[in-house]
N, C-alpha and C positions, 0 to 999 in steps of 0.2 A: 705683834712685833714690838712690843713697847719696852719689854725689856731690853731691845738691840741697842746697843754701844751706837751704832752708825746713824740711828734716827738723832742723836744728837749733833751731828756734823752733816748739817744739809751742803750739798752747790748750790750756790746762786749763781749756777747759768743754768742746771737743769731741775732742781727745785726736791730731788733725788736724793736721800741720803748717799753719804760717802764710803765705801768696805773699808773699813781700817785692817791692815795685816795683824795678825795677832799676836805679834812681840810689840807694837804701839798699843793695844787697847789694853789700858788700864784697868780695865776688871779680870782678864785673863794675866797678862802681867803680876799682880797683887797678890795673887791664890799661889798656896803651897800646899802639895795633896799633904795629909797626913801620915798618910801611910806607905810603904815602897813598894817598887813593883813586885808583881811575885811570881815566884819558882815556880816551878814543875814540879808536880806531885805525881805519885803513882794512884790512879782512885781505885776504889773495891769495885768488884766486879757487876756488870751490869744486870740488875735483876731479870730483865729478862733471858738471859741465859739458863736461868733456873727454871722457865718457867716447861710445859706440859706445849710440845708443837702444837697437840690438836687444842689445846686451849677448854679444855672438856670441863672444867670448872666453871670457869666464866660461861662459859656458851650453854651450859646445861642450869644453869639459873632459869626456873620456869619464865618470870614477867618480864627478860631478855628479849627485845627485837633488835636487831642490829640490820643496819640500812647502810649501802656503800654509795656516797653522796656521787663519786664520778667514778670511772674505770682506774684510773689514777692514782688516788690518794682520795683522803674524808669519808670518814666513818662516823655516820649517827649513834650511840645506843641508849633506847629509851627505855622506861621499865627497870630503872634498879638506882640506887643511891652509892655514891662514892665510896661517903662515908659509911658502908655497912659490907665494902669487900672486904672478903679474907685475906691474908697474907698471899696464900699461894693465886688467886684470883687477884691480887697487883702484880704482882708478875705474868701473868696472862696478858692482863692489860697491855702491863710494857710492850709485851712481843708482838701484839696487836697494834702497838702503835708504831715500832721500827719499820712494822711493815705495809701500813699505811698514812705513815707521816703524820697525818691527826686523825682524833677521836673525839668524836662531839657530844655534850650530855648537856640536857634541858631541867630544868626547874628540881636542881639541889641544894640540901640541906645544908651544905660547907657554911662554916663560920670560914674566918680568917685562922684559928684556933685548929680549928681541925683541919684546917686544907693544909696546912705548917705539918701537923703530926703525920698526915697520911704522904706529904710529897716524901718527908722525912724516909719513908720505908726505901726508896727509889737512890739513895746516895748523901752523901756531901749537900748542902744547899748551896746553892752560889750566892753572890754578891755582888752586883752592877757595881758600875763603879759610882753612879750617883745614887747606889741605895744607900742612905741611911740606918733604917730598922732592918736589922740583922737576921729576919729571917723573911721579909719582902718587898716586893717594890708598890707601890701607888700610883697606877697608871691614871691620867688624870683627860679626858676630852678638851680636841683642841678645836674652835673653829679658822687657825691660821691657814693661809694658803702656803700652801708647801712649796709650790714656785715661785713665790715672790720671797719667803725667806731664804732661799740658797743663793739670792742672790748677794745678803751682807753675812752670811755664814758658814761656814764650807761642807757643814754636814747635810746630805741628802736624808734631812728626819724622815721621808715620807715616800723613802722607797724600800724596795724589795734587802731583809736582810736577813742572816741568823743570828740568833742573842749573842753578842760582845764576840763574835768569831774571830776576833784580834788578840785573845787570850792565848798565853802557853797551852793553859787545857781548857780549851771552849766548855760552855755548859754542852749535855746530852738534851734531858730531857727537858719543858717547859710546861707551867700550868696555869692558865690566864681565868679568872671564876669574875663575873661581872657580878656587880652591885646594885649601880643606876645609869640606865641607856633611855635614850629618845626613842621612840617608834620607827621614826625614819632616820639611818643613817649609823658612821658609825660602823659599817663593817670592816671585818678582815678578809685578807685573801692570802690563800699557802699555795705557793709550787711546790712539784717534786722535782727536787734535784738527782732523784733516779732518774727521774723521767727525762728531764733536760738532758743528762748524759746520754740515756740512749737514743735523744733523739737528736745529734750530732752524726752527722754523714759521715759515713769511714775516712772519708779524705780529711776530713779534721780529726777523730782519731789517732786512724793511722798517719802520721806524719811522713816519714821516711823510712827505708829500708833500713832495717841493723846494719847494713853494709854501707851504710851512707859514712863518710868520713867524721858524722856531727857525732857516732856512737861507738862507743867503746864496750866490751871488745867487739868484735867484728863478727860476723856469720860467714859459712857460705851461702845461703838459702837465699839470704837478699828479700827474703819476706816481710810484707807489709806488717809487723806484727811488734812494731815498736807504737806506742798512741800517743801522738803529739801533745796533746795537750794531757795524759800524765807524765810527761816529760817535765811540768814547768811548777814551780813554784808561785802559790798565788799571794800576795803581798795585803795582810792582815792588818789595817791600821786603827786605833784608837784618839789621833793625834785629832781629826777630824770634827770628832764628837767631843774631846776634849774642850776645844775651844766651847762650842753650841750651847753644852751645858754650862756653863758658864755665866758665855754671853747672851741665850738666850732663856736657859732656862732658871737663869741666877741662882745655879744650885755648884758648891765649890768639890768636884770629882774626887774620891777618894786615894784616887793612885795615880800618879804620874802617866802620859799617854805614852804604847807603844807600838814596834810596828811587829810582825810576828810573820813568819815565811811557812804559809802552812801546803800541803802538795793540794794544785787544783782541781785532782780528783782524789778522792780517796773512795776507800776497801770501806764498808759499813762492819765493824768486828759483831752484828750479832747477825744481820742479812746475810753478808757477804758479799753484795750487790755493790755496783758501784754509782759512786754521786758527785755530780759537780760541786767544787767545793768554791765556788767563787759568788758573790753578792755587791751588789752596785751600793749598799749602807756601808761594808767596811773597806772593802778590797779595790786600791789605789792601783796597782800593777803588777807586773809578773818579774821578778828576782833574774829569770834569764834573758830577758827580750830589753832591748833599748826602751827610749821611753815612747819614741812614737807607733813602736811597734806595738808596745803595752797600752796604747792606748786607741789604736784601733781592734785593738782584741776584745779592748773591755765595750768598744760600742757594740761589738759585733753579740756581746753575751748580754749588754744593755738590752739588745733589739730579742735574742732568746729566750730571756727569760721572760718577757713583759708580751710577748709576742704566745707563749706557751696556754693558751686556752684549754688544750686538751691535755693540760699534766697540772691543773688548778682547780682549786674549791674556793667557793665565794662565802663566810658566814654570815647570816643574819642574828646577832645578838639580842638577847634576850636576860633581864636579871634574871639570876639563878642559871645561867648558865653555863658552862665550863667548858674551854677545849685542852685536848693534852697533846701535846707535839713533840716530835725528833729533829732538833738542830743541826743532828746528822745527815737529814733525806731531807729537808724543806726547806725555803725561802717566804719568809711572811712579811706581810707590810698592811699598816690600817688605809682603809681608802679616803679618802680626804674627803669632807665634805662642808656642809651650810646650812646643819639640822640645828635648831634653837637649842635643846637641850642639851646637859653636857652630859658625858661618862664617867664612872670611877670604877676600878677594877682591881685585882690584886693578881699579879703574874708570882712564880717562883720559877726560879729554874737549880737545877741538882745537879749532881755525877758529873762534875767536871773529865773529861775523858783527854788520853794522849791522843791530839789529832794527828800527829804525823805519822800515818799507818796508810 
């Protein structure tokens, strides 16, 4: 925490840095992104819509095992190098990944050079807003405690999120390839936000009858077949993390922070399946609910998602490692820990997609 603003402004009654709001602290103050917010694109279409359902390329590679880490989500495959698929075997991949959230691969040849060319095949690259180098991010080990810093910074760095879901078009896909890891420690963990959705009791679903006066037009049927919570708009902020990186991670954000109204479930356009579209890293509150109402909903999904054991994979990192994930179906977050060694990793994410579908 030594970068934090607030460890410079102790109390002397309780010996405690002070939270400064972040129109007073002068290093967030100071900073002018360079760049402006941005538009709404239409992206190309997502490669795995191309791909073969039975996936008969990919899977018919003789030194192919492929290992389903939980019923859920997390797929191992060992036995083949990234960098030597074919084109139409990345598009397998993809469809293999929409439809189990991640895919995991152990001791690859990726440079940074080629993991850039081959994510390349998959869309658009994206761009964090504290990336830099234009074609990845630098993911860097931390041994902070993640509870003691949300208490002088408002961004929950070290909870459950999907990459910058605050954007007009969220990234799709994400490619994280380690470098250097400690032996102990240092993992990740992914939900399925398929999973979370379906495991939502009808009475949250289902909200009210179409005949209820909240829904226009009207029915006769009166059937349970309106689903409350896609009824609502989930409240996508950047404002959050804006500050964070700033203040704690003394890095000056590229774009201005915003907030973005994406639907709290959505349609998966290559599944069709549907997925919670709400995460305790960006999403503040819901567009149609007051705020106290918005904010027992979000403990309520606080306690769902972190509570979801049997819709989660735990990974154990390893250099050379890789995992590929859909920002569309999953919720990821590293698990904090107090292993001596640090990490360095290189993430990309691609295919910005229209999430309000």
């Amino acid at each position: 925490m030594a970068h934090l603003e607030a460890r410079k402004h102790i109390s002397p009654d309780s010996n405690f840095p002070i939270t400064l709001h972040p129109k007073f602290n002068p290093k967030i103050t100071a900073h002018t992104p360079p760049e402006p917010i941005r538009s709404e694109i239409t992206p190309p279409p997502d490669r795995a819509l191309f791909a073969d359902p039975s996936k008969s390329s990919l899977l018919s590679i003789p030194s192919l095992k492929l290992t389903h880490l939980t019923e859920s989500l997390g797929t191992l495959l060992t036995g083949i190098q990234l960098s030597q698929l074919t084109p139409t075997q990345l598009d397998e991949l993809a469809l293999l990944v929409t439809e189990r959230g991640v895919v995991f691969f152990r001791d690859q040849d990726l440079t940074t050079d080629s993991q850039v060319k081959l994510f390349e095949h998959y869309g658009i690259l994206d761009r964090h807003p504290a990336q830099k180098d234009v074609k990845h991010v630098i993911i860097k080990g931390s041994r902070e405690d993640h509870r003691e810093i949300l208490k002088y910074t408002p961004w929950p760095s070290g909870d459950f999120h999907s990459d910058t879901s605050f954007e007009i078009n969220p990234p799709s896909y994400s490619m994280l390839r380690m470098e250097e890891h400690p032996e102990v420690g240092g993992d990740t963990a992914w939900v399925s936000t398929y999973g979370l959705y379906d495991a939502l009791s009808p009475h949250m679903q289902y909200g009210f009858p179409l005949s209820h006066p909240l829904f226009c037009p009207f029915t006769d049927s009166g059937a349970l077949d309106r689903k409350f919570v896609e009824t609502l708009h989930a409240v996508h902020t950047s404002r959050l993390q804006y500050d964070t990186i700033i203040d704690l991670w003394g890095v000056g954000p590229n774009r201005p922070p915003i907030d973005t109204h994406h639907p709290a479930v959505r349609t998966h356009p290559v599944t069709g399946l549907k997925a919670l579209n709400i995460n305790p890293g960006f999403v503040t509150g819901f567009a149609e609910l007051k705020k106290v109402e918005s904010d027992k909903l979000l403990d309520f999904f606080a306690y769902h998602i972190h509570s979801a054991d049997d819709h989660a994979v735990r990974w154990k990192w390893e250099v050379g490692s890789v995992a590929f994930w859909d920002n569309r179906c999953t919720n990821h977050r590293v698990i904090p820990g107090w292993y001596e060694a640090h990490f360095v990793d290189y993430e990309m994410t691609c295919e910005r997609w229209k999430a309000n579908t």
